[in-house]
NULUMSE-199441 format. One record per residue: residue in three letters; chain; x, y, z of N, C-alpha, C in turn; residue number from 1. Coordinates in steps of 0.05 Angstrom, whole numbers, plus 5000, padded with zeros to 4 digits. Each point is the difference from the previous one (the first is absolute). Layout:
<rs>
[r ALA, A, [X, Y, Z], [X, Y, Z], [X, Y, Z], NUM]
...
</rs>
This chain:
<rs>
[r UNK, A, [5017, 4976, 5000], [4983, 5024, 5000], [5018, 5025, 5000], 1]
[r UNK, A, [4986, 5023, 4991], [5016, 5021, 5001], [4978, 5032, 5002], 2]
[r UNK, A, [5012, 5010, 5012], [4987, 5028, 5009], [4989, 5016, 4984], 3]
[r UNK, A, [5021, 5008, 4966], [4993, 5014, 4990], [5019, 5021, 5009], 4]
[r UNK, A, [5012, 5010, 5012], [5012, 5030, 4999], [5026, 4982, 4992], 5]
[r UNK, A, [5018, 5010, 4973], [5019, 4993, 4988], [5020, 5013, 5005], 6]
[r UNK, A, [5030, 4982, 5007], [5016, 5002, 5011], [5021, 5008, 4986], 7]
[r UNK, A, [5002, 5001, 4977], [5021, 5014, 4977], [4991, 4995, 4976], 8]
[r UNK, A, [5024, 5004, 4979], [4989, 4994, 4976], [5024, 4985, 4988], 9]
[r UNK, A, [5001, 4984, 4982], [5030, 4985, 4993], [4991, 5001, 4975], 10]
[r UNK, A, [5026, 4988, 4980], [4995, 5008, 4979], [5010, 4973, 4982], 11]
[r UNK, A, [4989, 4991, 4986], [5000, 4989, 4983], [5024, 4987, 4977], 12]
[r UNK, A, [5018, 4987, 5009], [5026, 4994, 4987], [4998, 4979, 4976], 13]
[r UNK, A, [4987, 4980, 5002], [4998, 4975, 4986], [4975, 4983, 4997], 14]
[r UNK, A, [4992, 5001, 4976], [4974, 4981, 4995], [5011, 4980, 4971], 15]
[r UNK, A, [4988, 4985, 5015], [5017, 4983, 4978], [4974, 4973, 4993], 16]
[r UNK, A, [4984, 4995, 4979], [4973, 4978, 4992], [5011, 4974, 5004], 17]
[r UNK, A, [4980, 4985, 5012], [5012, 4969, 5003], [4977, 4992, 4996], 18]
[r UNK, A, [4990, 4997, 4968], [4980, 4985, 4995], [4973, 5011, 5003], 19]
[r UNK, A, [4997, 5022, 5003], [4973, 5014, 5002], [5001, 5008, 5031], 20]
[r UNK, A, [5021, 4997, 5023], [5010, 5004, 5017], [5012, 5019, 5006], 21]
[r UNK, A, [5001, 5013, 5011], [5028, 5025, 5004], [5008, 4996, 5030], 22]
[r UNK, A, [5025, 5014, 4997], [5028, 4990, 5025], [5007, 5031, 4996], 23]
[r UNK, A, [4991, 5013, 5025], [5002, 5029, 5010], [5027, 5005, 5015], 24]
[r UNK, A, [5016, 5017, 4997], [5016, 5005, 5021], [4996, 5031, 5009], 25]
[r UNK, A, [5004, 5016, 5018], [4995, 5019, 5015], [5014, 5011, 5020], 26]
[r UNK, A, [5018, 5021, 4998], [5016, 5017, 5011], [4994, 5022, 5021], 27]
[r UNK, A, [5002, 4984, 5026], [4975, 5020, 5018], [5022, 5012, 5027], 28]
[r UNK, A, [4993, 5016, 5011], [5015, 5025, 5015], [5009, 4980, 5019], 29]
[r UNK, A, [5025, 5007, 5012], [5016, 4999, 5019], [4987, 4988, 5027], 30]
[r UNK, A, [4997, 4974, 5007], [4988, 4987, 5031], [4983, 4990, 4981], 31]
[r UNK, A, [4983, 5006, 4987], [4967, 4985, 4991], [5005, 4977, 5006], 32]
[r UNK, A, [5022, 4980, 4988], [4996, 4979, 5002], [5011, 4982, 5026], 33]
[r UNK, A, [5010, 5014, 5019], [5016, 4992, 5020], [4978, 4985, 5018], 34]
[r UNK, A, [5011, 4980, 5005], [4992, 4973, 5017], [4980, 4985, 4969], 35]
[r UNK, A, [4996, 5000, 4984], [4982, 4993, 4977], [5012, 4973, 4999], 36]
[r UNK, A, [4970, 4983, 4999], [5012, 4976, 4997], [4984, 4986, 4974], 37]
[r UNK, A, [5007, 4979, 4993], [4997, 4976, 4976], [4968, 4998, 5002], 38]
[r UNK, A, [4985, 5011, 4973], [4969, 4992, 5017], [4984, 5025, 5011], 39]
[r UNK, A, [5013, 5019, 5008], [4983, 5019, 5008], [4984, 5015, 4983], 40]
[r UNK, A, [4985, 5019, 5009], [4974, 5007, 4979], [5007, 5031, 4996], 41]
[r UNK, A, [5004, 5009, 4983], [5010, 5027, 4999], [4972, 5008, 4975], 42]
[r UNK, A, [4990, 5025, 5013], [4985, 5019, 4978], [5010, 5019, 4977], 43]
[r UNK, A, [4995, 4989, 4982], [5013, 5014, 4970], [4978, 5017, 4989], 44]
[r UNK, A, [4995, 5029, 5003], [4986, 5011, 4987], [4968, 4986, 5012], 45]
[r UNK, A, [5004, 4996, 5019], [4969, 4987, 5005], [5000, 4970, 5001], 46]
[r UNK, A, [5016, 4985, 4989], [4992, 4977, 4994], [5019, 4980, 5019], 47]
[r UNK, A, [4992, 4972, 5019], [5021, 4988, 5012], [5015, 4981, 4980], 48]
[r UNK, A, [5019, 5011, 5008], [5016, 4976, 4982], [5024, 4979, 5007], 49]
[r UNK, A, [5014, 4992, 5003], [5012, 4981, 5022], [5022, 5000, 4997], 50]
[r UNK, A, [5025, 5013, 5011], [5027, 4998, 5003], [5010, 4973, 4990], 51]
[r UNK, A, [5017, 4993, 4986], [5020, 4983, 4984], [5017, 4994, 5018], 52]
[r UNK, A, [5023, 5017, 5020], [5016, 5001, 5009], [4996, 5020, 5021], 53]
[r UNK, A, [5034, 5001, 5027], [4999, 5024, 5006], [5003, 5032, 4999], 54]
[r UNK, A, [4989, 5001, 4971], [5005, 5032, 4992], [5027, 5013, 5007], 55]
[r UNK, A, [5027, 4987, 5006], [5023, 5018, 5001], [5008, 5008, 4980], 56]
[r UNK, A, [4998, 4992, 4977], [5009, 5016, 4978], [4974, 5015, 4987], 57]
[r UNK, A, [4979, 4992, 4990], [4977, 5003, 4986], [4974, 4984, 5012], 58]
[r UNK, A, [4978, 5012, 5003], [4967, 4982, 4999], [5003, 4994, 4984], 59]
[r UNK, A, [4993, 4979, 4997], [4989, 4973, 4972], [4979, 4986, 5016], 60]
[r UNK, A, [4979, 5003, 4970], [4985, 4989, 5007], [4987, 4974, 4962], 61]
[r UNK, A, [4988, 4991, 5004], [4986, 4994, 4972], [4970, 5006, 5010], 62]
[r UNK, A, [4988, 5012, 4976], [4978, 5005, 4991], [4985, 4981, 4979], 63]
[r UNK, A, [4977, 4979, 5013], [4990, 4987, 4976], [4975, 5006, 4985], 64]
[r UNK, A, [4998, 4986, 4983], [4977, 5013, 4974], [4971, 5009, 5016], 65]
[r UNK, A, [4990, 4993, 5020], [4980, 5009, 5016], [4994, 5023, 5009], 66]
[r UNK, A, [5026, 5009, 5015], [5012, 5025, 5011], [5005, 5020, 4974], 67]
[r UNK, A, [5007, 4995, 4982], [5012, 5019, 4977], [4967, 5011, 4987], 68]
[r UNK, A, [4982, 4979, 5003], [4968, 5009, 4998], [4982, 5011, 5009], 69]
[r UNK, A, [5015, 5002, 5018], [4976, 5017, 5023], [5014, 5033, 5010], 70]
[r UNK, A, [5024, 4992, 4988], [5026, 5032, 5013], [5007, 5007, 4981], 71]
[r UNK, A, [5011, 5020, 4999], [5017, 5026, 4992], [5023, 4979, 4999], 72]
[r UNK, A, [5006, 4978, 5003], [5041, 4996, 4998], [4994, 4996, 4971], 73]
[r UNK, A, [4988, 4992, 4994], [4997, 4992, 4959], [5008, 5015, 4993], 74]
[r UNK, A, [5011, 5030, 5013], [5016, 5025, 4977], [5016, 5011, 5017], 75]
[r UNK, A, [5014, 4985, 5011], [5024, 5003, 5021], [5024, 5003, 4983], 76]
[r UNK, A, [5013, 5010, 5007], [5035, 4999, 4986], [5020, 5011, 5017], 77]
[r UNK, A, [5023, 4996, 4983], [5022, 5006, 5021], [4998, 5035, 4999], 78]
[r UNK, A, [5007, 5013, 5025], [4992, 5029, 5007], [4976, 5000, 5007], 79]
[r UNK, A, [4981, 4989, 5011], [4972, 5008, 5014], [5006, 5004, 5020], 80]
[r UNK, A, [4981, 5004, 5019], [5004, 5020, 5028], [4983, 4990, 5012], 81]
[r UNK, A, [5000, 4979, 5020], [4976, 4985, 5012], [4997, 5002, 5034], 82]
[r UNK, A, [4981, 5003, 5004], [4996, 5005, 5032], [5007, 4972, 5012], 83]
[r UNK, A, [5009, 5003, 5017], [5010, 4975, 5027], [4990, 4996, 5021], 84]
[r UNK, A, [4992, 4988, 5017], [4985, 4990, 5020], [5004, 4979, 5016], 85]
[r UNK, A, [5025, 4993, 5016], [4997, 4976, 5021], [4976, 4996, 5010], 86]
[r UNK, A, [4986, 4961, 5000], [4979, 4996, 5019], [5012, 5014, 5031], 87]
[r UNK, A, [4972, 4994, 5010], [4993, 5027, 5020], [5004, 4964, 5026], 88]
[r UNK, A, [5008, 5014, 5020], [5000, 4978, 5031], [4984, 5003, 5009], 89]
[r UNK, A, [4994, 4987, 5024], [4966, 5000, 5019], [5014, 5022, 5015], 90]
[r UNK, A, [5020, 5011, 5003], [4991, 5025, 5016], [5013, 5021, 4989], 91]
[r UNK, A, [4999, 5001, 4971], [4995, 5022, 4976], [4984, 5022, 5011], 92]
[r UNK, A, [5003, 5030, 5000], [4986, 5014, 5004], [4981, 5008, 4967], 93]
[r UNK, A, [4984, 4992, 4991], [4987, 5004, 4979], [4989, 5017, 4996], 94]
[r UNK, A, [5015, 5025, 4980], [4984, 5029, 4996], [4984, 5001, 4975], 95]
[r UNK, A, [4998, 4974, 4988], [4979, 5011, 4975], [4974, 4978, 5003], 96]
[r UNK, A, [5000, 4977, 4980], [4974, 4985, 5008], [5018, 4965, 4992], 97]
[r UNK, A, [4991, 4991, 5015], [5014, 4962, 4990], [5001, 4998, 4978], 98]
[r UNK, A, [5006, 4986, 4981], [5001, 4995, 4976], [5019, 4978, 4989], 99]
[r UNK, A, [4985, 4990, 4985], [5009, 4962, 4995], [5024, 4996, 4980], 100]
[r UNK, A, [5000, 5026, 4980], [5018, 4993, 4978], [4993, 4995, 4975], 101]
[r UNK, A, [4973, 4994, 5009], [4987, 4975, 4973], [4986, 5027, 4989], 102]
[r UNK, A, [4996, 5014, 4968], [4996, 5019, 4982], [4973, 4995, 4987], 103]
[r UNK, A, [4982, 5011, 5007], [4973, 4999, 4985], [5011, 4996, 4969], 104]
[r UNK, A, [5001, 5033, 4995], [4999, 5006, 4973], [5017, 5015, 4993], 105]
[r UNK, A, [5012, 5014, 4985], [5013, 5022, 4988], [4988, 5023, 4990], 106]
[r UNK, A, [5003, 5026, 5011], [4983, 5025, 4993], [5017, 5014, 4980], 107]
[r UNK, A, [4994, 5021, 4987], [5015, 5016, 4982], [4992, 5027, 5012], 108]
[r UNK, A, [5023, 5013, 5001], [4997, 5036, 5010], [4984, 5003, 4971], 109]
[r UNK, A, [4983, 5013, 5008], [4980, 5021, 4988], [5011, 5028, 4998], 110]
[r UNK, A, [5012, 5010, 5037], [4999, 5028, 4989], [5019, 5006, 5029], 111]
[r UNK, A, [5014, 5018, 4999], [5018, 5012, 5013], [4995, 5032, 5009], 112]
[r UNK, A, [4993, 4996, 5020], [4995, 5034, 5003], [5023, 5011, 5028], 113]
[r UNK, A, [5016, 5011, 4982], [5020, 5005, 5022], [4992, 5036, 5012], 114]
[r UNK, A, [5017, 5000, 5028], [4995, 5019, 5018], [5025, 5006, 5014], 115]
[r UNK, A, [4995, 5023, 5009], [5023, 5012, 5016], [5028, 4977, 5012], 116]
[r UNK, A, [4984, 4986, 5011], [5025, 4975, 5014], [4985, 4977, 5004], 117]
[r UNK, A, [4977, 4993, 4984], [4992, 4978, 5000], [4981, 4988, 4970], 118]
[r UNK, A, [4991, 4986, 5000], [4991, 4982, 4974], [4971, 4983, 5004], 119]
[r UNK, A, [4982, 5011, 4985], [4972, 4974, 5000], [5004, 4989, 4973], 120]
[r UNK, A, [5001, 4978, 5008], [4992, 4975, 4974], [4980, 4991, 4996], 121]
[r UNK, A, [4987, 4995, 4969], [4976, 4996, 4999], [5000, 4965, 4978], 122]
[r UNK, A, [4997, 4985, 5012], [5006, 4977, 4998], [4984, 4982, 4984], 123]
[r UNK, A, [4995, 4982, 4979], [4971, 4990, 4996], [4996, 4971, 5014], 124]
[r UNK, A, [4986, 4985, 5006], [4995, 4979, 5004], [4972, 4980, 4985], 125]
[r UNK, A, [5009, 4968, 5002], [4970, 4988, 4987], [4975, 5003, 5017], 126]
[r UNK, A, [4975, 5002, 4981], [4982, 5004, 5015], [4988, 4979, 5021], 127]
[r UNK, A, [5011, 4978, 5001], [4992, 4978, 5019], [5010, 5003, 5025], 128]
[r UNK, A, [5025, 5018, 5000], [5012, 5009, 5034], [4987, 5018, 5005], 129]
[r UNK, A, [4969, 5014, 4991], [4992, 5025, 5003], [4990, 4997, 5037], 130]
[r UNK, A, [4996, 4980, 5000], [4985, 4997, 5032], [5002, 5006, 5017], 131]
[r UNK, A, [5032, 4993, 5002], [5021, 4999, 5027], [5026, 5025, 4994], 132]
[r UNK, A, [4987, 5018, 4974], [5020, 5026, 5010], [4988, 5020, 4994], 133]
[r UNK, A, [4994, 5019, 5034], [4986, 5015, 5010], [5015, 5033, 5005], 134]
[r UNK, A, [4992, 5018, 5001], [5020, 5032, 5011], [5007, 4991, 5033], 135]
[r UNK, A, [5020, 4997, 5005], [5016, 5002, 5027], [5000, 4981, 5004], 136]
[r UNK, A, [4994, 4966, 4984], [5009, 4978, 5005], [5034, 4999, 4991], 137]
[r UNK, A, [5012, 4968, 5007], [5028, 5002, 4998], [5004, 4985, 4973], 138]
[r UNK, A, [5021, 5000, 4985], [5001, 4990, 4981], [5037, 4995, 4996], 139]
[r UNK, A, [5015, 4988, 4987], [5027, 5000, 4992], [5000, 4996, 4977], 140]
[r UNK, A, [5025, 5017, 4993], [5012, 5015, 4974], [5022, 5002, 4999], 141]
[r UNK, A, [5012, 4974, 4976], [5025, 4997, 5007], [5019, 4990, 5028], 142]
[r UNK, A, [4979, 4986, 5021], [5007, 4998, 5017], [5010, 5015, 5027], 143]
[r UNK, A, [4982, 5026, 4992], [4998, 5024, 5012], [4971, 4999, 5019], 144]
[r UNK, A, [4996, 5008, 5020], [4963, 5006, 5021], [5005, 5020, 4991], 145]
[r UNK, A, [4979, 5001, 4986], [4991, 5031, 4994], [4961, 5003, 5014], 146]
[r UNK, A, [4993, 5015, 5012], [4969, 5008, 4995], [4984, 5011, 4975], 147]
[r UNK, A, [4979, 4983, 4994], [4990, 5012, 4975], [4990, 5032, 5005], 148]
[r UNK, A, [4998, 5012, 4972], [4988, 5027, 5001], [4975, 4994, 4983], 149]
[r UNK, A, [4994, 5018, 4982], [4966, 4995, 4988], [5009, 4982, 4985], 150]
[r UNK, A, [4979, 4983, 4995], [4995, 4978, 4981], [4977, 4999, 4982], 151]
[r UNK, A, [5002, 5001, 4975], [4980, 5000, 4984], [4995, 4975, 4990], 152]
[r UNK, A, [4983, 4994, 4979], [4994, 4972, 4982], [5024, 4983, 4998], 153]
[r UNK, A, [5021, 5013, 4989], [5022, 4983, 5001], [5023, 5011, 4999], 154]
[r UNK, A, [5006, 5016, 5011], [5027, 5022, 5012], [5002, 4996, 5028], 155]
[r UNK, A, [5015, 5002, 5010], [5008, 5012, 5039], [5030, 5020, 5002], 156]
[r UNK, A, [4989, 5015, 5015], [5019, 5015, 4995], [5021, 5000, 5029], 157]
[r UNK, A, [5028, 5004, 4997], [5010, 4997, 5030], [5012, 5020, 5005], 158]
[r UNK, A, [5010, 5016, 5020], [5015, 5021, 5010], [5031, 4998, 5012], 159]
[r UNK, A, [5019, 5007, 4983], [5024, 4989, 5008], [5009, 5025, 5016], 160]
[r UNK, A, [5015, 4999, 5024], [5016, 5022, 5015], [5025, 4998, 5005], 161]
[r UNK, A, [5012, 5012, 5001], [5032, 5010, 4987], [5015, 4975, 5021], 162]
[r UNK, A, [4988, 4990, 5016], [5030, 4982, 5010], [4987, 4972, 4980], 163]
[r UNK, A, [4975, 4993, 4992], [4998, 4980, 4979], [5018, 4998, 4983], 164]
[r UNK, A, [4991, 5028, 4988], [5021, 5008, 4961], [5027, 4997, 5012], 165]
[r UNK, A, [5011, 5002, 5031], [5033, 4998, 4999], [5004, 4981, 5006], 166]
[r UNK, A, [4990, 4973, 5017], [5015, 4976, 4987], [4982, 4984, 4991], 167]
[r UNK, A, [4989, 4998, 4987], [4979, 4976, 4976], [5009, 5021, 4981], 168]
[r UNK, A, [4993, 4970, 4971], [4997, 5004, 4971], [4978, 5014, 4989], 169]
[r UNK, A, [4982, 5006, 5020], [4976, 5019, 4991], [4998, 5021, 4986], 170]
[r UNK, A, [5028, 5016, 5008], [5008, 5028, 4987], [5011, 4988, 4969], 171]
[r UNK, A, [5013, 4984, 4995], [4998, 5000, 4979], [4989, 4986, 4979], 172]
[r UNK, A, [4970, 4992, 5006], [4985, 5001, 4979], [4989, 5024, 4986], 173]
[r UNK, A, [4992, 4982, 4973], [4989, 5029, 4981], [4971, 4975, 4988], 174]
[r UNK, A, [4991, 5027, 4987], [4974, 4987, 4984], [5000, 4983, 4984], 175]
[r UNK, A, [4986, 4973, 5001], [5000, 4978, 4992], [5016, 4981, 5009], 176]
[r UNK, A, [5006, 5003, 5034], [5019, 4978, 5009], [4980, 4981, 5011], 177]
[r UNK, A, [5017, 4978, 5001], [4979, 4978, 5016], [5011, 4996, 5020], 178]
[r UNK, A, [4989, 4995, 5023], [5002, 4998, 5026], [4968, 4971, 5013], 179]
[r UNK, A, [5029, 4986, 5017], [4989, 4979, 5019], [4977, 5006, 5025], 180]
[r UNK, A, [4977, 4997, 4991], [4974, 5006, 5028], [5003, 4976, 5011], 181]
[r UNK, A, [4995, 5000, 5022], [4987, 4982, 5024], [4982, 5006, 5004], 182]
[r UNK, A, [4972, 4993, 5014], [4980, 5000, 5014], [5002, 5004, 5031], 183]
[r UNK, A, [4992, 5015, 5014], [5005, 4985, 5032], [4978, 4984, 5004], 184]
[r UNK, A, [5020, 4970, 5009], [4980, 4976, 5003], [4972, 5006, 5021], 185]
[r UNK, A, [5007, 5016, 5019], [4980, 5012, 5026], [4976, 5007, 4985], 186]
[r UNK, A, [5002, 5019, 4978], [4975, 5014, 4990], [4993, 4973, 4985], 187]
[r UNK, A, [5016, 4976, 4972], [4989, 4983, 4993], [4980, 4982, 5013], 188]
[r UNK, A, [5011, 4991, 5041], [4982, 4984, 5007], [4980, 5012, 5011], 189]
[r UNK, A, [4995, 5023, 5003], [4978, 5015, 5014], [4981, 5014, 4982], 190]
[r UNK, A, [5011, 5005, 4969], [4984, 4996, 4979], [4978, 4974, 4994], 191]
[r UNK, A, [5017, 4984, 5003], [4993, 4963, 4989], [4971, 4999, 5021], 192]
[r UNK, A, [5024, 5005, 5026], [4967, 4989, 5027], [4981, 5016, 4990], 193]
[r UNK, A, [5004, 5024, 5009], [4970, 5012, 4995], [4977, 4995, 4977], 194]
[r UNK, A, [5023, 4998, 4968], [4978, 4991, 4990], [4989, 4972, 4997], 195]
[r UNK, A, [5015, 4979, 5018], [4984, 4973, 5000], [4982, 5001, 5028], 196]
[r UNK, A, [5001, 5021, 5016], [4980, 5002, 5018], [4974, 5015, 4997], 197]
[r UNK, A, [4997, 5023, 4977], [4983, 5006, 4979], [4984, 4980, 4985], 198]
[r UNK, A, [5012, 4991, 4984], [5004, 4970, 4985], [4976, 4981, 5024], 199]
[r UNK, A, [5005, 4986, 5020], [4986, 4990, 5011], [4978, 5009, 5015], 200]
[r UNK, A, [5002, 5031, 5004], [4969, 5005, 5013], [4984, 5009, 4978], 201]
[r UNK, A, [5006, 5003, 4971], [4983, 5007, 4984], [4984, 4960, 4991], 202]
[r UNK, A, [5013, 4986, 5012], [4982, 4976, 4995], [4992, 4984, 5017], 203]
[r UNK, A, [4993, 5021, 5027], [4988, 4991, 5021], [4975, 5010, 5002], 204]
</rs>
């Protein structure tokens, strides 16, 4: 599991295809990887992906054809700029919202409206997640907690503030980027109940 508030950004050295496969390597700041062991679950841009080794020289990870379908890595290359995220411990102080790793869908910036020292993004999503994303519910982006802002038919828009844009990759998207959503699972199961508890008193 992981919190959502991202812990640096590393950058992208080596991708290399193994069969419809890719084999990531990742160049991340100074300590990230210290104590990292064989197996561990590190957040890439949102997504968990599983340490190869102990990251002393580079993260490696492989990405398989499942993962490359559902994310943003399908247009990964060497020089990208990806947010980082050690899983979180049971006595993690957690400042954004839990979050599994696992990527709904992929949104595309719509629209960029920048401001004095901060940024709203206006994001699109499919209309079948329309349920479970609400104004001031939580959502991840890129493996970022962000709170939603207005949401229309199929846009949400989020509010980035200047210590976001300084260490996440958020600042540098532009129009027509695609970016990894999550759901927060909390609103999915409390969506689900209510409407199978609807669901049953309408056929009582």
């Amino acid at each position: 599991m992981f919190s959502g508030i991202v812990q640096c950004i590393g950058k992208v050295t080596k991708v290399t295809n193994k069969q419809g496969n890719l084999a990531i390597e990742i160049a991340p700041p100074k300590s990230f990887n210290k104590g990292l062991k064989k197996g561990a679950s590190i957040s890439v841009d949102g997504i968990c992906l599983t340490s190869l080794d102990n990251g002393i020289n580079k993260l490696k990870f492989d990405a398989i054809e499942e993962t490359l379908l559902r994310t943003n890595l399908k247009n990964i290359a060497k020089g990208s700029m990806v947010n980082l995220e050690r899983s979180i411990k049971a006595s993690s102080e957690i400042g954004g919202h839990l979050m599994s790793g696992h990527i709904h869908f992929t949104g595309t910036v719509k629209k960029i409206v920048e401001k004095s020292n901060s940024k709203d993004l206006i994001i699109s999503f499919p209309k079948k997640y329309h349920e479970f994303i609400f104004e001031k519910g939580y959502i991840g982006v890129n493996g970022c907690s962000l709170t939603l802002g207005k949401v229309n038919k199929n846009t949400f828009n989020i509010h980035l503030i200047p210590e976001t844009l300084s260490v996440t990759n958020l600042d540098g998207l532009s129009k027509g980027s695609s970016v990894n959503v999550e759901i927060d699972q909390s609103t999915i199961s409390i969506v689900e109940t209510v409407k199978r508890t609807l669901a049953t008193q309408k056929l009582r």
